[in-house]
C-alpha positions as CSV (number, residue, x, y, z in Angstrom):
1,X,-13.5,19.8,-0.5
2,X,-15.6,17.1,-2.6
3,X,-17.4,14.1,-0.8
4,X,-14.9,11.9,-3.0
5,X,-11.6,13.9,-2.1
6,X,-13.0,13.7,2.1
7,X,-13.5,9.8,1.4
8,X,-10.1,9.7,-0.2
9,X,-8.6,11.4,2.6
10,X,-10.4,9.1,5.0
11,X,-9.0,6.2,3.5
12,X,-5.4,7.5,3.1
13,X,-5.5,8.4,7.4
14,X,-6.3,4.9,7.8
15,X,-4.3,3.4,5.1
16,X,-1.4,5.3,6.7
17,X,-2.2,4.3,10.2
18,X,-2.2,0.6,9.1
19,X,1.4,1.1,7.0
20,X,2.8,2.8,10.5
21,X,1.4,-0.2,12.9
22,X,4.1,-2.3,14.5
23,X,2.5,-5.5,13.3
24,X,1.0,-5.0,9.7
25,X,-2.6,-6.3,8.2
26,X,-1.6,-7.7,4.8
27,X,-5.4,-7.8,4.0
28,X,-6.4,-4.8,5.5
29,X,-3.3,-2.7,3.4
30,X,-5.0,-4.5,0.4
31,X,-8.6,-4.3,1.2
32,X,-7.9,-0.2,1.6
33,X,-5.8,-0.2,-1.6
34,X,-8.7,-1.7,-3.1
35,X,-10.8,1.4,-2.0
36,X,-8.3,4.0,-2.8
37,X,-8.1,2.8,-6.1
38,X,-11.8,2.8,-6.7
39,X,-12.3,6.1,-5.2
40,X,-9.1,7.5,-7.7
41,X,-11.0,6.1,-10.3
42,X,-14.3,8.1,-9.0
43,X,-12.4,11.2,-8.9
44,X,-11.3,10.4,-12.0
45,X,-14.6,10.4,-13.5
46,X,-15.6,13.8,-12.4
47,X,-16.5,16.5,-14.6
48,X,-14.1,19.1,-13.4
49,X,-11.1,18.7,-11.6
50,X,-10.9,18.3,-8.3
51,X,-9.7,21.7,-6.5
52,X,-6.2,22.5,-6.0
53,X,-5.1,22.7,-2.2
54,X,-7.1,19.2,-1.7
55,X,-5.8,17.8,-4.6
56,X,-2.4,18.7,-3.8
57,X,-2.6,16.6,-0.1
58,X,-4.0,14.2,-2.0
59,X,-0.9,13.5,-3.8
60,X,1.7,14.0,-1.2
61,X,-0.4,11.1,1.2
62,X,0.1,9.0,-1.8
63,X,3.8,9.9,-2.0
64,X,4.3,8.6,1.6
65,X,1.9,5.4,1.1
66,X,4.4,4.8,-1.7
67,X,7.4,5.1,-0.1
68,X,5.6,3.4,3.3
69,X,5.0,0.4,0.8
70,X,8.6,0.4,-0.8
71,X,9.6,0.3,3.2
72,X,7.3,-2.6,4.0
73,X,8.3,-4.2,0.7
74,X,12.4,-4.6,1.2
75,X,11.8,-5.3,5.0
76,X,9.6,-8.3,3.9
77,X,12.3,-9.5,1.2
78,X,14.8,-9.3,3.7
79,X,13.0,-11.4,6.2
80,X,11.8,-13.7,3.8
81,X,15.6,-14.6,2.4
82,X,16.7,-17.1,4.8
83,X,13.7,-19.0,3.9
84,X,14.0,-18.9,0.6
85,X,18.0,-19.8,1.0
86,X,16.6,-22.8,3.2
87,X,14.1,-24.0,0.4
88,X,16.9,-23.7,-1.9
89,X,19.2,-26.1,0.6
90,X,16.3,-28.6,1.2
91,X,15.7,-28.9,-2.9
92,X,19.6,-29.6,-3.4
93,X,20.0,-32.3,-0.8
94,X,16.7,-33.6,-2.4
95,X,18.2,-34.3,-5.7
96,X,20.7,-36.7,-3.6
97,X,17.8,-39.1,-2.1
């Protein structure tokens, strides 16, 4: 495996191990989204492909950071819809002052 597909994989295992904490680190998902994207961008860069088997990991980790992030994505909208309702409520009885 390449230094760039190991340092991808690094990243992912503690991308992943962020997304699957009980209490999530906003900037820690982003500062390691950051990196991943940088080190895609490396790998993009290479002169051959990278090899198959790794390669292939590769993209099912970033199938289950996806899907990890669409998880962590709906849970935040539906926790953050009663305050947005209540911002609404306190904008309306605003217009009556």
């Amino acid at each position: 495996m390449s230094q760039d597909l190991s340092r991808l994989d690094t990243i992912d295992k503690h991308l992943l191990a962020v997304l699957t904490a009980s209490i999530m680190d906003v900037d820690e998902i982003s500062r390691l989204l950051n990196e991943r994207r940088q080190c895609l961008e490396e790998i993009k860069m290479l002169p051959k492909p990278p090899e198959g088997n790794a390669w292939s990991s590769a993209l099912r980790r970033t199938k289950r950071i996806v899907n990890l992030m669409e998880i962590y994505r709906n849970t935040v909208a539906v926790q953050a819809r009663p305050f947005i309702k209540g911002r609404k409520l306190v904008q309306t009885y605003k217009k009556f002052e």
